[in-house]
Wavefront OBJ file of the C-alpha trace (Angstrom):
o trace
v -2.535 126.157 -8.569
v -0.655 124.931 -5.379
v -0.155 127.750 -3.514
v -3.232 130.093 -2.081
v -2.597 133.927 -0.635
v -5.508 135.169 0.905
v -5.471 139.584 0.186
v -6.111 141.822 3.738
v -9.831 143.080 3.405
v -7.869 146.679 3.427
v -5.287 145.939 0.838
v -3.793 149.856 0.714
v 0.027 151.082 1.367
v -0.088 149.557 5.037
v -1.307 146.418 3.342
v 0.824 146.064 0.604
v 4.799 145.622 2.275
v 3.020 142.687 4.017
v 1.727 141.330 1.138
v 4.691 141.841 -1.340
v 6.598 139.827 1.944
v 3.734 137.428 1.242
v 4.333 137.058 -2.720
v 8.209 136.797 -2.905
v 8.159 133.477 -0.434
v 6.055 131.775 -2.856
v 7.590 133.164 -6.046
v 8.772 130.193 -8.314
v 5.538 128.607 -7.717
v 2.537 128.384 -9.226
v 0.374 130.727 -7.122
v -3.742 131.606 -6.766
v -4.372 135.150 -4.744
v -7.675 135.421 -3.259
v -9.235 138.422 -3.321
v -12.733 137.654 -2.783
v -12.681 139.776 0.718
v -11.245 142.584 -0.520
v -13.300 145.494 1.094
v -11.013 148.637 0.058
v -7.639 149.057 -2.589
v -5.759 151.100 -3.004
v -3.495 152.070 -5.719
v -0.259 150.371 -4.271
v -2.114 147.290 -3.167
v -3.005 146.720 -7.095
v 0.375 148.072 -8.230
v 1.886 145.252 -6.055
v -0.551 143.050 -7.955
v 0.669 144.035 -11.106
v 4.408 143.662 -10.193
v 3.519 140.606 -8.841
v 1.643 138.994 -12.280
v 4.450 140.706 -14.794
v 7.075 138.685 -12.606
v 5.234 135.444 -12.251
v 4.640 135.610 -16.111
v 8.293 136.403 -16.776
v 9.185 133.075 -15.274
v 6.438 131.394 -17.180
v 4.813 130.269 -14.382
v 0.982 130.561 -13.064
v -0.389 133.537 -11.270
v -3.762 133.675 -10.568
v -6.355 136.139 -8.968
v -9.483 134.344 -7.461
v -12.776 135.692 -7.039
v -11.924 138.922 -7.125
v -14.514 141.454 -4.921
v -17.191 144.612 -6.561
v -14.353 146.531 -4.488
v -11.039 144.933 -5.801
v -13.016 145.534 -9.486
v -14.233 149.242 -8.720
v -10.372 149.950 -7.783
v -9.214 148.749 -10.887
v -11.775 150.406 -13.224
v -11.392 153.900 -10.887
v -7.205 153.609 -11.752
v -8.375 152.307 -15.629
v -6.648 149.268 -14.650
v -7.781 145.660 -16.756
v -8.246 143.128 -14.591
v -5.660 140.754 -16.531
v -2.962 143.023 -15.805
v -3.168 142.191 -11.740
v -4.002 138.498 -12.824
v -7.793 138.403 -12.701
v -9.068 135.818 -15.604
v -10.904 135.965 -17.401
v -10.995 139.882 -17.240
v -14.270 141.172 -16.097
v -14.634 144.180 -17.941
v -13.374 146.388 -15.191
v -11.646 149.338 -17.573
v -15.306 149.651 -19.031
l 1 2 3 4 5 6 7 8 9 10 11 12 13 14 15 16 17 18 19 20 21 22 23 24 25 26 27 28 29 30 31 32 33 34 35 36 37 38 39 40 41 42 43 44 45 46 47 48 49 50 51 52 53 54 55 56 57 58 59 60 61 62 63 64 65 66 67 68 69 70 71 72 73 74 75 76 77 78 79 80 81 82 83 84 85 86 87 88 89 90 91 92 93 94 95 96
């Protein structure tokens, strides 16, 4: 991966205009999110994730979400979200 975002440790609707800004000025680009300080999300902050991953794989290029936090997990399996669907691979089983 070449480029690195780092996620807010609140990623929630405040969070997430800044980070979609964030996302489309490295879109075309092969592109690792780090989420391993990811204290609280919120549905929009993952529904910006998956936006984000469905475009990036659309243009066949690499989207990846790094170490991924218990919260940024707990989110997804609260919303019955798989991890692979915001980019998190191999998916921890976080719809379990």
């Amino acid at each position: 991966m070449d480029d690195k975002l780092l996620l807010p440790a609140r990623f929630d609707s405040a969070a997430a205009q800044t980070v979609t800004e964030n996302l489309m000025v490295r879109r075309g680009r092969p592109l690792t999110v780090g989420a391993g300080q990811v204290a609280f999300a919120g549905a929009l902050g993952l529904q910006v994730l998956i936006a984000a991953r469905r475009q990036w794989a659309q243009s066949d290029i690499a989207f990846e979400v790094s170490e991924p936090s218990d919260a940024l997990l707990d989110a997804c399996r609260a919303l019955g979200i798989a991890g692979s669907e915001i980019g998190i691979s191999p998916d921890p089983e976080v719809a379990a």
